[in-house]
N, C-alpha and C positions, 0 to 999 in steps of 0.2 A: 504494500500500500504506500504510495508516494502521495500525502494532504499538500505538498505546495507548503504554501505558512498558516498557520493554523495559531488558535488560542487554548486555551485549557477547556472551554468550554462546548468545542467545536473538533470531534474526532475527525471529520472527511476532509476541513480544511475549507481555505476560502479560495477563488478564482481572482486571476490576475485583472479579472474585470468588472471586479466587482464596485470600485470607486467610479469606473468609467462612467456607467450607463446614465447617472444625470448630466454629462457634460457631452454623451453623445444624444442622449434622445433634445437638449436644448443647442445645437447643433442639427439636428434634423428636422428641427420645427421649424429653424432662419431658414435656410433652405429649402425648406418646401415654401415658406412663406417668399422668398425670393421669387421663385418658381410661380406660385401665382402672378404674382406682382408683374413679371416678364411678359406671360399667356394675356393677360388684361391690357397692358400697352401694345401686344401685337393686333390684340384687336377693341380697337376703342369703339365708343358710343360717339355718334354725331350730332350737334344742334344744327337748327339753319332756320331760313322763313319757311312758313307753313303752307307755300307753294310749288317748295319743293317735294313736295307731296301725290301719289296720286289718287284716283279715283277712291284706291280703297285703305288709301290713312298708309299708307306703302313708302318708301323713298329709295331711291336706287343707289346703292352705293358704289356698285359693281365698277363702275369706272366710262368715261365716256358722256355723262351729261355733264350739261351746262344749267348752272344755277344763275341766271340774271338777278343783283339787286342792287339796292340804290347805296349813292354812299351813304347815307347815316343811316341805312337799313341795315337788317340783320345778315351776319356774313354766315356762311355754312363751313363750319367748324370741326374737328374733333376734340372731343373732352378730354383733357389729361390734365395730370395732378405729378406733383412733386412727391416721387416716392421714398424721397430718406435711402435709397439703395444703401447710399457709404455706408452708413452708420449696421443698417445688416450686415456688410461684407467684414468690417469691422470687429465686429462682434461674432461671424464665423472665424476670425483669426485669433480671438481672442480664445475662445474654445478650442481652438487647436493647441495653441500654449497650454493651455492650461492641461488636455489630454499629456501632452510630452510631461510636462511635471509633477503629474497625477502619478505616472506608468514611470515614472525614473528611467523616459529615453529622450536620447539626444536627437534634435532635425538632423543633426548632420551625417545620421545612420539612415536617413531616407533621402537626403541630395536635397533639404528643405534647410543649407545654409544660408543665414542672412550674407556673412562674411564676400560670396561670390567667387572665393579665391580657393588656387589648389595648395591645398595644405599638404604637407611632407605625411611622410604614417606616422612619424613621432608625436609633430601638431596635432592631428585627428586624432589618437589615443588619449592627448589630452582631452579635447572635446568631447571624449568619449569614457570619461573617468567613471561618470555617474551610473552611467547604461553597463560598466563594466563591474560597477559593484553590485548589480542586481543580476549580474551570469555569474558571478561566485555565489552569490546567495544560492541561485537554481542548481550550480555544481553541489551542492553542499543536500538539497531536499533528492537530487535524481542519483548523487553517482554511489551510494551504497544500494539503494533498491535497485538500481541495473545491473550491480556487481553480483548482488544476492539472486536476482533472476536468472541470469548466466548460469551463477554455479548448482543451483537447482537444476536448470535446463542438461547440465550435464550430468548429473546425478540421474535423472530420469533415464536419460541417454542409457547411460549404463546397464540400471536397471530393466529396464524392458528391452536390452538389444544384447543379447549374449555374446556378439560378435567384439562387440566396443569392451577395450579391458584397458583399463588409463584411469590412475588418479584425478579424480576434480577436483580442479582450482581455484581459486577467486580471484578475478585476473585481476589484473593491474589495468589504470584508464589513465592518460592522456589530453585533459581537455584544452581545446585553443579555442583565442576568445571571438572566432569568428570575421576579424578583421584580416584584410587580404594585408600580407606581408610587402613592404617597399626594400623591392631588390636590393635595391642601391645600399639603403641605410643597411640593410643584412651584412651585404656584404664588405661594409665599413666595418663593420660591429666586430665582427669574425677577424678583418684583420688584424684587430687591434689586441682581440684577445689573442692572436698568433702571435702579434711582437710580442706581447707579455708570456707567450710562454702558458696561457691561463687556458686551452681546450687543445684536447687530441685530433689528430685527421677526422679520425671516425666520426665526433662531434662536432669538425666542423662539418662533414659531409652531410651529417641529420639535418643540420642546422637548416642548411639553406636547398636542405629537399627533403620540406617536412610532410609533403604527401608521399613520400615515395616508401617500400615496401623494407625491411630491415632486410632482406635478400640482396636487394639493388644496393642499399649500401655497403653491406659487406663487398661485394663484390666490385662496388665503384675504390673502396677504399685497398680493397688488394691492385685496383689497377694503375693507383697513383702511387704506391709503395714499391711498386714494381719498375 
């Protein structure tokens, strides 16, 4: 059973969106209310003289008459109104902050920087401090219940498959914090611990091909020793 963050009072635990739904349902209310507001200026109501009228109290809007009237007569018009738009659009933007500091994430993990500029991976982890302390929290609720799933799973394995005869283990995990790696700075990083002497081939080779297979490195690392 993995509850997420949970109280003493509360065994299943609470969902990560559970703060959300008032800042998303008043959000969805501006929005649709925009949304009216748009359908109503695409098609407005007309005044005009009462002979642009026909037989049957009718008036044509469709396009192509000619309304003749006088100048201090009545001109034939459409109704519109000032509809405060900013202040809606406004106030969706304002709900949008307010979501990111609700949920402890940063714009700039959805491309929604004010900033405009390309940050280095070191500047972006900083900007990404806060969104980074809420993946260790989730490292901390998920990585023993995945561990303990596993090792059951191989227990089972055993169990019902005569063929399978190996110790279960509880494996060891790994996690990265999901931010794509900047070559460059890696492999600054890496050289630096080589002048100092401070990491082995092998580590640097992990280092800077951290999706690759511990097969591939052993084998990358016998071919630079070579």
């Amino acid at each position: 059973h993995t509850p997420n963050w949970r109280s003493d009072e509360n065994y299943w635990g609470y969902s990560d969106y559970l703060d959300m739904k008032s800042l998303q349902d008043e959000a969805n209310n501006r929005i649709s209310q925009i949304s009216r507001v748009l359908d109503k200026h695409a098609d407005p109501k007309m005044k005009g003289p009462a002979e642009a009228m026909d037989e049957n109290n009718n008036v044509d809007v469709t396009g192509g008459k000619y309304f003749p009237y006088k100048k201090d007569g009545a001109e034939p018009q459409y109704l519109t109104w000032e509809a405060k738009l900013e202040s809606a659009f406004k106030q969706v933007d304002y709900m949008l902050k307010m979501m990111f500091l609700v949920t402890e994430t940063s714009p700039d993990a959805f491309g929604l920087s004010e900033s405009n500029m390309a940050d280095s991976g070191i500047a972006l982890k900083y900007r990404l401090m806060r969104l980074f302390s809420k993946i260790a929290r989730k490292k901390m609720y998920y990585d023993k219940s995945i561990k303990d799933l596993l090792y059951k799973a191989q227990q089972m394995d055993v169990y019902h498959n005569s063929e399978q005869n190996y110790d279960p283990e509880i494996p060891s995990s790994t996690w990265r914090d999901g931010i794509p790696d900047d070559p460059k700075e890696l492999a600054e990083t890496t050289e630096m611990l080589d002048r100092s002497k401070a990491i082995s081939i092998e580590q640097k080779v992990r280092k800077n091909n951290p999706d690759k297979t511990e097969a591939w490195i052993k084998k990358e690392v016998t071919r630079i020793e070579n």
